[in-house]
C-alpha positions as CSV (number, residue, x, y, z in Angstrom):
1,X,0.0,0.0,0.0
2,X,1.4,3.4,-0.7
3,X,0.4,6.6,1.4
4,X,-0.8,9.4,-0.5
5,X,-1.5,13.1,0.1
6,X,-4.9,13.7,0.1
7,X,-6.6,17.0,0.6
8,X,-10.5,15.4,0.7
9,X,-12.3,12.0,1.5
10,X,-15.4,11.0,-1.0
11,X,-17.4,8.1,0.7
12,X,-19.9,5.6,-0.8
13,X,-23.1,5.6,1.3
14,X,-25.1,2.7,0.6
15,X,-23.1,-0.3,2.2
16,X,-20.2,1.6,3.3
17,X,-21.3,4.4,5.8
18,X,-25.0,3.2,6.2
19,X,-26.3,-0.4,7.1
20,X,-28.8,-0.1,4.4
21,X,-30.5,-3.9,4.8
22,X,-31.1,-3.4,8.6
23,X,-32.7,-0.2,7.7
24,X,-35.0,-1.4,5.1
25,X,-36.4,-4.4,6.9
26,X,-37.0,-2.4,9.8
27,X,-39.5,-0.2,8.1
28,X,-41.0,-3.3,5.7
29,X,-41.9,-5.0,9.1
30,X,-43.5,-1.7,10.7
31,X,-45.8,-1.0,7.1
32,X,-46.1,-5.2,6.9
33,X,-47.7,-4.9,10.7
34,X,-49.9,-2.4,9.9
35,X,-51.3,-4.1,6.6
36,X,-51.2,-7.4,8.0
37,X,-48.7,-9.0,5.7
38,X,-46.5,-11.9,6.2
39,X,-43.9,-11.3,4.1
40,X,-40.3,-12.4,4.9
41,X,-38.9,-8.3,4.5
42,X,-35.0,-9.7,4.9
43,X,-35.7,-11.3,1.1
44,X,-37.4,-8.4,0.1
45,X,-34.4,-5.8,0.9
46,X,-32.2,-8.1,-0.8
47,X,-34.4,-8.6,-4.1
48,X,-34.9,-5.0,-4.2
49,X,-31.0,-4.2,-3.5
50,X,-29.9,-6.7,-6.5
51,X,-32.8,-5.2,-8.5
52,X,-30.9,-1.7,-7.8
53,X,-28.0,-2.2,-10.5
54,X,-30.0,-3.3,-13.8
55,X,-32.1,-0.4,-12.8
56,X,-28.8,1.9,-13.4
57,X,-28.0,-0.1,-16.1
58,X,-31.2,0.8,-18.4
59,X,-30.3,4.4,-17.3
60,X,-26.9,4.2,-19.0
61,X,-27.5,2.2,-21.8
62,X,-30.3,4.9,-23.0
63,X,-33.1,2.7,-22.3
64,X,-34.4,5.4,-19.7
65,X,-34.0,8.8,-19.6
66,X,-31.8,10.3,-16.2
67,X,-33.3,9.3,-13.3
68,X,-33.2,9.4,-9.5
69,X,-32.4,6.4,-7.4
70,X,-35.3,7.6,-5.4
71,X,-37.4,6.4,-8.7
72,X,-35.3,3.7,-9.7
73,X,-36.2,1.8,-6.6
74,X,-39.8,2.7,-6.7
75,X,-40.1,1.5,-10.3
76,X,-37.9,-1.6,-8.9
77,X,-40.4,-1.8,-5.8
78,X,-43.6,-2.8,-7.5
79,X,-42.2,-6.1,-9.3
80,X,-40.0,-7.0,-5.7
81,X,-43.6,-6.5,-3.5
82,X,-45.6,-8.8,-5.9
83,X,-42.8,-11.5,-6.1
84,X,-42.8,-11.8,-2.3
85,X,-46.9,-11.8,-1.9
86,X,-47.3,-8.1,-1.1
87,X,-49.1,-7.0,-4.1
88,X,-51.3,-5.7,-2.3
89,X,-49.7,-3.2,-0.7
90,X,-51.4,-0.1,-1.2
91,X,-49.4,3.1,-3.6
92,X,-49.4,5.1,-0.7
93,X,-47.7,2.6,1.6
94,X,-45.1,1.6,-1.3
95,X,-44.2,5.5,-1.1
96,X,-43.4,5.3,2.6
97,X,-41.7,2.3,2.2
98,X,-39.8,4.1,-1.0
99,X,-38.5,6.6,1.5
100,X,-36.8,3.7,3.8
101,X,-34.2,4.7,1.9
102,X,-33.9,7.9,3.3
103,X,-33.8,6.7,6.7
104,X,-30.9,4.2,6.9
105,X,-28.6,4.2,10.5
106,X,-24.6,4.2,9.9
107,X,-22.4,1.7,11.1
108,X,-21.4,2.1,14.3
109,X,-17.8,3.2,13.6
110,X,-19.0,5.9,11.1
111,X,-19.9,8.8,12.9
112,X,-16.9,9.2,15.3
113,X,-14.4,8.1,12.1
114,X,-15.9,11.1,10.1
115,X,-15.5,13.7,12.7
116,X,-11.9,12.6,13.4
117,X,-11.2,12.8,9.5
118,X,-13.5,16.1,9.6
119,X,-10.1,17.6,11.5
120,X,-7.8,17.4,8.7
121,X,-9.8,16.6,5.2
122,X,-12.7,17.8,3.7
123,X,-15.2,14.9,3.8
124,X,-18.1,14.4,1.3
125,X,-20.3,11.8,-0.1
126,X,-20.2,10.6,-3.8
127,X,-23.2,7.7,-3.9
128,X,-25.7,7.2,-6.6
129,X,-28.0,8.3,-4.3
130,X,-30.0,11.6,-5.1
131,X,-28.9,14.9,-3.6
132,X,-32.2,15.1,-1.7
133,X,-31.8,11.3,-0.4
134,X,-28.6,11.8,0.7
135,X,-29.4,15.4,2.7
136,X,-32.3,13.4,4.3
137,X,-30.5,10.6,5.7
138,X,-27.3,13.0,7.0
139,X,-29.9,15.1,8.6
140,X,-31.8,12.5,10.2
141,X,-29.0,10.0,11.4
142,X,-26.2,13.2,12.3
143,X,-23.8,12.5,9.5
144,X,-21.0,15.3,9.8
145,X,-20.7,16.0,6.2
146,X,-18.8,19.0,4.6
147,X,-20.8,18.4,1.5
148,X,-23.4,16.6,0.1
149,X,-22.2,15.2,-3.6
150,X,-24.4,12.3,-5.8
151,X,-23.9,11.1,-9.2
152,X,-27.0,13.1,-9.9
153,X,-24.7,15.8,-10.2
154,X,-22.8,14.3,-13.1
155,X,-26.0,12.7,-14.5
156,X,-24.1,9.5,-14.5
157,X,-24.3,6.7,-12.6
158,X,-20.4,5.3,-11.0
159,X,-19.1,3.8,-12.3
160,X,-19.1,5.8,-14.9
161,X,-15.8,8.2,-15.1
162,X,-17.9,11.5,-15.3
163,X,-19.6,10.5,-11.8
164,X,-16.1,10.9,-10.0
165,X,-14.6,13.7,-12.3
166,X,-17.6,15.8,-11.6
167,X,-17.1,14.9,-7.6
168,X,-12.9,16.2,-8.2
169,X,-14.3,19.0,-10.3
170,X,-17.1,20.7,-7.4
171,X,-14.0,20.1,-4.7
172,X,-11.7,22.1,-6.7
173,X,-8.9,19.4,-6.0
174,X,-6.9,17.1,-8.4
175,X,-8.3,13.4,-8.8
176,X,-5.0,12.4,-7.2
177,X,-5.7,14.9,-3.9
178,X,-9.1,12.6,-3.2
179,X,-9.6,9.5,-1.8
180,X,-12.5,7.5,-2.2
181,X,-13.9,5.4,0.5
182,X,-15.9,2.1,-0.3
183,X,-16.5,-1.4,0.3
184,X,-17.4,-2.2,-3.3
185,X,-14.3,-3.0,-4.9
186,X,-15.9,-2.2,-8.3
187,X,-16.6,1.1,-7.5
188,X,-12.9,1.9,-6.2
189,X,-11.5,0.2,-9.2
190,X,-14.0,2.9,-11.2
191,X,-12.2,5.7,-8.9
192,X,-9.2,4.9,-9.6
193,X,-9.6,4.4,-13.2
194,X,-10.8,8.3,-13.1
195,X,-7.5,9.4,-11.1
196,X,-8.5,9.0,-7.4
197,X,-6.6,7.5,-4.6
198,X,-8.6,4.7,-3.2
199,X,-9.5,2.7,0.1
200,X,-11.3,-0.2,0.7
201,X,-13.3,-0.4,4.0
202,X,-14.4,-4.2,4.7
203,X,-18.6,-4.3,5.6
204,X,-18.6,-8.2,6.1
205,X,-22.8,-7.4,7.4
206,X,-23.9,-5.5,4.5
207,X,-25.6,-8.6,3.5
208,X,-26.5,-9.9,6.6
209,X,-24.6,-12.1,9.4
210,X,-25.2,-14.9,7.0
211,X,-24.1,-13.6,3.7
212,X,-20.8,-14.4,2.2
213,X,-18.9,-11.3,2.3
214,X,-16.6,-11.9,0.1
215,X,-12.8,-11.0,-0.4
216,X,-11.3,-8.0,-0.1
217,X,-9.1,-6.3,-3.1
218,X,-5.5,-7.3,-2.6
219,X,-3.4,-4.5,-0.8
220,X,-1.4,-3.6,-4.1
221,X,-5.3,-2.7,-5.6
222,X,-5.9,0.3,-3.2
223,X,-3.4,2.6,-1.6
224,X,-5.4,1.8,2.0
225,X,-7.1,-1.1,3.3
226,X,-9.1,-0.4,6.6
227,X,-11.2,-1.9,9.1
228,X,-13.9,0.8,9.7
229,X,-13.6,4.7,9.7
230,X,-12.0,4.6,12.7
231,X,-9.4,3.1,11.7
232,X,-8.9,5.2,8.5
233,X,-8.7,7.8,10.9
234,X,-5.7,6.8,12.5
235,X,-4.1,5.5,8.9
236,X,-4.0,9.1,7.6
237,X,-2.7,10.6,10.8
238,X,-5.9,12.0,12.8
């Protein structure tokens, strides 16, 4: 691993500061109660997560227009509800549900590791999620951000090299001078194929305690390889 000067930390959201899954079957239960559906809400979040990237797919390939992840997941939401025997579920209630989104916690490790970064680096996000998404969820769970930057921005979806240049372009830095934070390796290799410095945070629970989390990149793919935010922290010297 090398140690680069950076001037500004980018994070993923989804997965890497927020425990999206635990967030999402919380508030399928609470709707599922009050419409008395049994409906296993643990396969729905997954089935509507893996729905998420053909949904950004059709985006990029021209078969929609630009649009939100806000209404990529609703459009995604109708299909996911009727193959898991909530069909039924009325428009309103699929709306509230939509907006679990916008409620996610972070992982335990996140909120301390960003205000210790906060000291010495400008700290943003860059996630597919929607400007307005994103500013809900920060203000709602106390996310110290500097600055609130999405993909929506760049009107392109990471990883797609315009989604980090426009990220490098709004903090007035060089790609080399940011570092992006995220436990999807495919996103950090799309980082670092725009110019960023990259480091790969391992989420073994994003899919669950029974998920397979995977491997991590090998060290020589990223220039830092960290725990949790905490320990970023202490790897760049706060």
């Amino acid at each position: 691993m090398t140690e680069p000067d950076v001037n500004a930390c980018c994070f993923d959201v989804f997965g890497t500061v927020v425990d999206w899954r635990s967030g999402v079957i919380r508030d399928g239960r609470a709707i599922g109660a009050e419409y008395d559906l049994a409906v296993d809400w643990a396969a729905v979040a997954d089935a509507w997560r893996r729905a998420y990237p053909a949904m950004m797919n059709r985006v990029r390939e021209g078969e929609l227009p630009w649009t939100t992840v806000d209404d990529l997941h609703r459009m995604a939401l109708d299909d996911v509800l009727e193959d898991h025997g909530a069909g039924d579920l009325p428009s309103d209630a699929r709306d509230q549900l939509n907006r679990a989104w916008h409620r996610l916690d972070p992982w335990p490790d996140v909120i301390p590791g960003l205000r210790r970064l906060r000291q010495e680096y400008f700290v943003a996000t860059l996630s597919n999620g929607n400007v307005r998404l994103l500013a809900n969820m920060a203000k709602r769970a106390g996310l110290p951000w500097d600055l609130v930057l999405s993909a929506e921005l760049a009107r392109h979806y990471k990883t797609d090299t315009e989604a980090y240049a426009k990220a490098v372009e709004l903090l007035d830095e060089d790609p080399e001078d940011v570092l992006m934070v995220a436990c999807h390796p495919v996103d950090l290799r799309g980082a670092a194929a725009a110019g960023l410095r990259t480091a790969y945070i391992h989420r073994p629970d994003e899919w669950g305690p029974d998920a397979d989390p995977g491997e991590p990149p090998d060290a020589e793919e990223v220039d830092f390889l960290v725990a949790d935010l905490e320990d970023l922290a202490t790897q760049l010297g706060v």
